[in-house]
C-alpha distance (Angstrom), angle and dihedral (degrees) to the residues before:
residue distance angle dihedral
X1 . . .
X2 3.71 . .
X3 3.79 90.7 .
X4 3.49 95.9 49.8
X5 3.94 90.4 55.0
X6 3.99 90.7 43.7
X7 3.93 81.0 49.2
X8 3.37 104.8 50.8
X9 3.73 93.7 37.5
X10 3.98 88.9 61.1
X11 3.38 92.7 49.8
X12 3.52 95.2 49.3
X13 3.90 90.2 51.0
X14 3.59 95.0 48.2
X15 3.86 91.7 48.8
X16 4.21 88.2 50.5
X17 4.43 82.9 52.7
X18 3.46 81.7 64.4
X19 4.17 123.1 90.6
X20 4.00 145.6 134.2
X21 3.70 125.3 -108.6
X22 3.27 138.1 158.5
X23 4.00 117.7 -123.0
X24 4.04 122.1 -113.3
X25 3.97 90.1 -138.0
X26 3.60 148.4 18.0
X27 4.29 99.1 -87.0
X28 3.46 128.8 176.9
X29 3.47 118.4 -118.9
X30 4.12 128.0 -137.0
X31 3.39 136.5 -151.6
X32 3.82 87.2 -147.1
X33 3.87 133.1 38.7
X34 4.10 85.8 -125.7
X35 3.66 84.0 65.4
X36 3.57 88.2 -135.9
X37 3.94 93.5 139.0
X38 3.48 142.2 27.3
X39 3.84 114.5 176.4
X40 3.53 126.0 -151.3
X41 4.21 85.0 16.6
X42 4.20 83.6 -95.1
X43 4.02 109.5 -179.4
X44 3.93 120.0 172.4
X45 3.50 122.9 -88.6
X46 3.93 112.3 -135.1
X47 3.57 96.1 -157.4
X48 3.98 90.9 64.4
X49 3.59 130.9 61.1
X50 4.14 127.0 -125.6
X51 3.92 141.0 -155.2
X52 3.55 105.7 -114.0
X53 3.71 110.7 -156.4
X54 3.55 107.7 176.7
X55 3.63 146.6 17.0
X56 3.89 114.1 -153.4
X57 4.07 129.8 164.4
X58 4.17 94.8 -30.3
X59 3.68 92.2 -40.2
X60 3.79 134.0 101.9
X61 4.35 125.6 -148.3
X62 3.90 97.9 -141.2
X63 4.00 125.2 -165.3
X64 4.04 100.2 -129.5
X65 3.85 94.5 -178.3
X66 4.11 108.7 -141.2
X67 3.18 100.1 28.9
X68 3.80 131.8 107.9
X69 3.19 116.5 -102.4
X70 3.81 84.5 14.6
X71 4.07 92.4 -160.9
X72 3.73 103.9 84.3
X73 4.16 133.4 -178.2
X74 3.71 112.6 -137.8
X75 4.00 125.3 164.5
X76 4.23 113.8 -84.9
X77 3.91 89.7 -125.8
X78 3.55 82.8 64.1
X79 4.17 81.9 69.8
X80 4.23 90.4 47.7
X81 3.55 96.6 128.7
X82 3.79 129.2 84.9
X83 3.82 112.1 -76.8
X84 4.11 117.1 -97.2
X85 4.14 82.9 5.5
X86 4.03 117.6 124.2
X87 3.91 107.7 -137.1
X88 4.02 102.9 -109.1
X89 3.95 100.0 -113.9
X90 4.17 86.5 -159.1
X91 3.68 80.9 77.1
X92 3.94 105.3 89.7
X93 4.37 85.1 -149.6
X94 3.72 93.0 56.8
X95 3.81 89.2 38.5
X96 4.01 89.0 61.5
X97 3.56 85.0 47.9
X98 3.63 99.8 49.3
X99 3.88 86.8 57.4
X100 3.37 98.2 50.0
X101 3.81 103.0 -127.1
X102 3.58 136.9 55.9
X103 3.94 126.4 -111.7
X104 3.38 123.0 -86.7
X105 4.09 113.3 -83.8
X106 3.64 88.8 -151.8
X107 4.09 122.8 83.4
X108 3.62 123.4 -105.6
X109 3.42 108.7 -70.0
X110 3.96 122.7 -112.8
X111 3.99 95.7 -124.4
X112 3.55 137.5 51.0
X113 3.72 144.9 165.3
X114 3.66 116.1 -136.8
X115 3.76 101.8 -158.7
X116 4.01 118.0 -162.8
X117 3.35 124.6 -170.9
X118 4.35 117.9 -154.8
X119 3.65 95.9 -127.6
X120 4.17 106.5 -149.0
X121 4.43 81.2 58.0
X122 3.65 91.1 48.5
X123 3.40 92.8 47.8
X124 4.06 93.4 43.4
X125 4.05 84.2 64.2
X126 3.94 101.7 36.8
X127 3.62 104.3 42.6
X128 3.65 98.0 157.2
X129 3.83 95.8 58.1
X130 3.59 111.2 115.6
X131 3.72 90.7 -125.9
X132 4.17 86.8 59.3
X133 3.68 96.7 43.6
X134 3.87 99.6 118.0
X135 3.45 115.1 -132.1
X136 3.50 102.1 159.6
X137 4.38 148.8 6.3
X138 3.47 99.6 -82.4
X139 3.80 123.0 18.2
X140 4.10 128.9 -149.7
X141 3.86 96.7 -111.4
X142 3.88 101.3 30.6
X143 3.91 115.9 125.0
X144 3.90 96.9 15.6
X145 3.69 135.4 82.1
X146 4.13 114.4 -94.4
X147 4.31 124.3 -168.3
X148 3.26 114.9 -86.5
X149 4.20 91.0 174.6
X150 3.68 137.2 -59.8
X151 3.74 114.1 -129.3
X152 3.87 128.8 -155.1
X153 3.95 101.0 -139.1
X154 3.12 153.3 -105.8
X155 3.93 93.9 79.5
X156 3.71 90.7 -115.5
X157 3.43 95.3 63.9
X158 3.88 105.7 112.8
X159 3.70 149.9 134.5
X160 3.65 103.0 6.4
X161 3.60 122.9 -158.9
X162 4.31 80.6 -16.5
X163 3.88 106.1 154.9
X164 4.04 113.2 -126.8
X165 4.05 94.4 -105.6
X166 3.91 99.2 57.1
X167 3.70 90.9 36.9
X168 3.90 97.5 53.3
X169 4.02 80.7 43.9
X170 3.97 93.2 54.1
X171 4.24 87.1 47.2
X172 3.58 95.2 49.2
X173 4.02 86.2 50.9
X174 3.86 91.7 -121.8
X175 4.15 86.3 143.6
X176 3.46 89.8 152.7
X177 3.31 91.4 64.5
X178 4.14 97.4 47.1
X179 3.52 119.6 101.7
X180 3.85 126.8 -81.0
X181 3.32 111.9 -92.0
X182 3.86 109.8 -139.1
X183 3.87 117.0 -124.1
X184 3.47 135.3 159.4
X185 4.21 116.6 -106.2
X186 3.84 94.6 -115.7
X187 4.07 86.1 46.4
X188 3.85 97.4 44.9
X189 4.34 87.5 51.6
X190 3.63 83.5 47.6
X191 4.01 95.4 55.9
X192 3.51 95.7 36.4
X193 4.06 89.2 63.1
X194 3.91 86.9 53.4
X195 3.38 107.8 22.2
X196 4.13 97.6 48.9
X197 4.02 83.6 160.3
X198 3.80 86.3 84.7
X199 2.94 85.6 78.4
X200 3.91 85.8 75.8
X201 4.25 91.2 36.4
X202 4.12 87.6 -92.0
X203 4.04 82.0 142.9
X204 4.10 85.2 58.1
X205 3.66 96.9 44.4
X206 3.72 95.3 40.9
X207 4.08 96.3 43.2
X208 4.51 90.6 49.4
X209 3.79 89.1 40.8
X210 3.48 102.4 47.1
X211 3.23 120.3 -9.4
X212 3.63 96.5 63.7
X213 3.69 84.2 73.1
X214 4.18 95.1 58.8
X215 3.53 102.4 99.5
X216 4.32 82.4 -122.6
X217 3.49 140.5 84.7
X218 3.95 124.0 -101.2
X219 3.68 93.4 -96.2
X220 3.77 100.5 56.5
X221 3.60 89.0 36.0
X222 3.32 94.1 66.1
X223 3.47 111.5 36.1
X224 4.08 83.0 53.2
X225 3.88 80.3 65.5
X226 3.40 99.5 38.1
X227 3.72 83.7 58.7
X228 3.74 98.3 47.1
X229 4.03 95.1 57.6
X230 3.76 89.8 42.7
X231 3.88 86.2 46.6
X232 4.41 88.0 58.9
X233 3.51 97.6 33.3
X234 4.12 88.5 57.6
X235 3.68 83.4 56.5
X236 3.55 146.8 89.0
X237 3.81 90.5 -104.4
X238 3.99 86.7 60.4
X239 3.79 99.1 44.4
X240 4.58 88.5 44.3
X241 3.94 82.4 50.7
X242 3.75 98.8 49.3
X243 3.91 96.8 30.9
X244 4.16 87.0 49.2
X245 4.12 93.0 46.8
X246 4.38 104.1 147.5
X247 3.70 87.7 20.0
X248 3.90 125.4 114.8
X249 3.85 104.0 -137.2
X250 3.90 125.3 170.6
X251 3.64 140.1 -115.1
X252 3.75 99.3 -111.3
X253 3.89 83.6 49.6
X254 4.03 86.5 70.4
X255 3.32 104.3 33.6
X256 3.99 80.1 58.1
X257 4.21 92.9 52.6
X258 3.78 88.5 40.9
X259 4.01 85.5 57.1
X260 3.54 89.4 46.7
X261 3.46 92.9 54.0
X262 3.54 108.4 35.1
X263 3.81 103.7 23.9
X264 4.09 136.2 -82.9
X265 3.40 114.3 -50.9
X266 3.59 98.1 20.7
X267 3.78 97.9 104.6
X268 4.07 90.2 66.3
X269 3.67 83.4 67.3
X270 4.25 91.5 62.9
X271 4.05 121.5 93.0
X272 3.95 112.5 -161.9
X273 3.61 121.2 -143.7
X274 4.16 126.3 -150.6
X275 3.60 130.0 -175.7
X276 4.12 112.7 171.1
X277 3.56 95.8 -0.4
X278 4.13 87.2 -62.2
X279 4.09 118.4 109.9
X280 3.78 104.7 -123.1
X281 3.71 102.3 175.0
X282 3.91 142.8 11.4
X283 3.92 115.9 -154.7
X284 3.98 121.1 -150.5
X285 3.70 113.9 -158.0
X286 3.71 97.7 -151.5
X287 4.16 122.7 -176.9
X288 3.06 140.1 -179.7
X289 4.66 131.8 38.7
X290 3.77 125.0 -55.8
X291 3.56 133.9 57.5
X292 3.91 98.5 -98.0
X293 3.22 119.2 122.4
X294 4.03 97.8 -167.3
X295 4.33 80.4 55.5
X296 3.57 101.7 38.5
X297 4.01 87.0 50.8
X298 3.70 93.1 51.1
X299 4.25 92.2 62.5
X300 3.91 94.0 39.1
X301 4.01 124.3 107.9
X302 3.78 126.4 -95.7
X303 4.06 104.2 -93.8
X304 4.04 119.2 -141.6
X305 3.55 106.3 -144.8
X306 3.65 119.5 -159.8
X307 4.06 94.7 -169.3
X308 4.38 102.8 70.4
X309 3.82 92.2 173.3
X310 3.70 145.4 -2.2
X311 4.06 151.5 147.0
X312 3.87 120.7 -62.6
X313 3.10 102.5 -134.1
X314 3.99 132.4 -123.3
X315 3.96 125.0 -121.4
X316 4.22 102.8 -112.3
X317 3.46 133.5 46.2
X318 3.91 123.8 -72.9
């Protein structure tokens, strides 16, 4: 009888070790407590909330449900925050944390590449994106350009201060899986209407990849981008694109409209991309501080563009 109490009273103990929380940050999570491995590059997600099943010498055994081996070791201050309570992402702290990395120490950086993609190509040559599923006639983003990223320069310019887990994540395109990126309602809206690769977690990828090395946080980034697509679809480059849709048109016919829009000599400062004789992007090397595009063009580099000419192309599938 004695070992049936002893029994049952163990069980009930161990059962009462047991809670959900949700974590303060973005942690990787072992299959050892060495922290020698980590398969599958698995870090905690701090929008979700996890069985914790044991607390042992600062580190917690979590329940990560899909994963193999599902039992996982992550460090206890990974558990700071008040049991059963969602960290406040108003707070700018919790809003580092939630991303998993901290902004960039360093200033903004002089150069940049704004890099647009013309939706109805990009589309035409990823058809099972979620942004490109076609749902209906006419879709939000068709016959204009959308963000593809904007890129504080030189090239090798990546990652900062990204731990090893979220980074090997991000490179093995597991965006999904990358933490949230903490924006503002009005600001998320925004980059959904330009950015309709969100869709896929293109905001993730494009925030731990390069924004990370902006000098700002993910607010300001962003609406700094937001501002730059709206800036060239406002212009006569956007309105020659969308009026010329089916049409093959040439390089030196855009670096023309960009100088019409933007000022003389700003069209030397535009790379064309072509995939399948369509153009899918157009880069802008930008330098320089401010937000305007007709400045920031001015102090950018000469681009070499491989593309010269090629098809507009139409909003639907061929």
């Amino acid at each position: 009888m004695k070992k049936i109490i002893t029994l049952f009273l163990l069980v009930t103990l161990h059962s009462l070790a047991r809670y959900e929380a949700y974590p303060s940050k973005a942690c990787p999570a072992y299959n050892n407590m060495k922290h020698t491995q980590n398969s599958h590059h698995v870090v905690l997600d701090p929008d979700k909330k996890y069985m914790v099943l044991d607390d042992h010498k600062g580190q917690k055994l979590v329940l990560i449900k899909g994963e193999q081996p599902a039992q996982r070791w992550v460090d206890g201050a990974c558990f700071e925050v008040k049991q059963g309570n969602h960290p406040d992402t108003s707070d700018i702290s919790n809003e580092k944390a939630a991303v998993g990395v901290e902004k960039s120490s360093s200033s903004r950086p002089e150069e940049t590449l704004l890099a647009l993609s013309w939706h109805n190509s990009f589309c035409e040559t990823h058809r099972g994106r979620k942004e490109c599923r076609r749902r209906q006639a006419v879709h939000p983003a068709d016959n204009r350009f959308v963000l593809h990223g904007l890129w504080p320069q030189p090239r090798e310019l990546l990652y900062c201060n990204v731990p090893y887990e979220i980074k090997q994540l991000d490179k093995n395109r597991q965006w999904n899986r990358l933490p949230r990126v903490p924006l503002s309602e009005e600001t998320r809206r925004a980059l959904l209407r330009v950015m309709p690769g969100a869709a896929s977690n293109l905001h993730r990828h494009e925030w731990i990849k390069h924004g990370t090395c902006s000098g700002e946080e993910p607010e300001a980034y962003f609406k700094r981008a937001i501002d730059l697509t709206k800036q060239v679809n406002g212009s006569k480059v956007g309105r020659f694109f969308a009026d010329n849709t089916g049409r093959v048109v040439t390089l030196r016919q855009i670096r023309f409209k960009v100088d019409e829009s933007f000022g003389r000599g700003s069209g030397k400062q535009v790379e064309m991309l072509c995939k399948k004789g369509m153009i899918t992007e157009l880069w802008f090397h930008l330098k320089g501080e401010g937000d305007e595009l007709s400045a920031l063009l001015k102090g950018g580099k000469k681009a070499r563009s491989r593309c010269r000419k090629g098809r507009i192309d139409s909003a639907g599938f061929r």
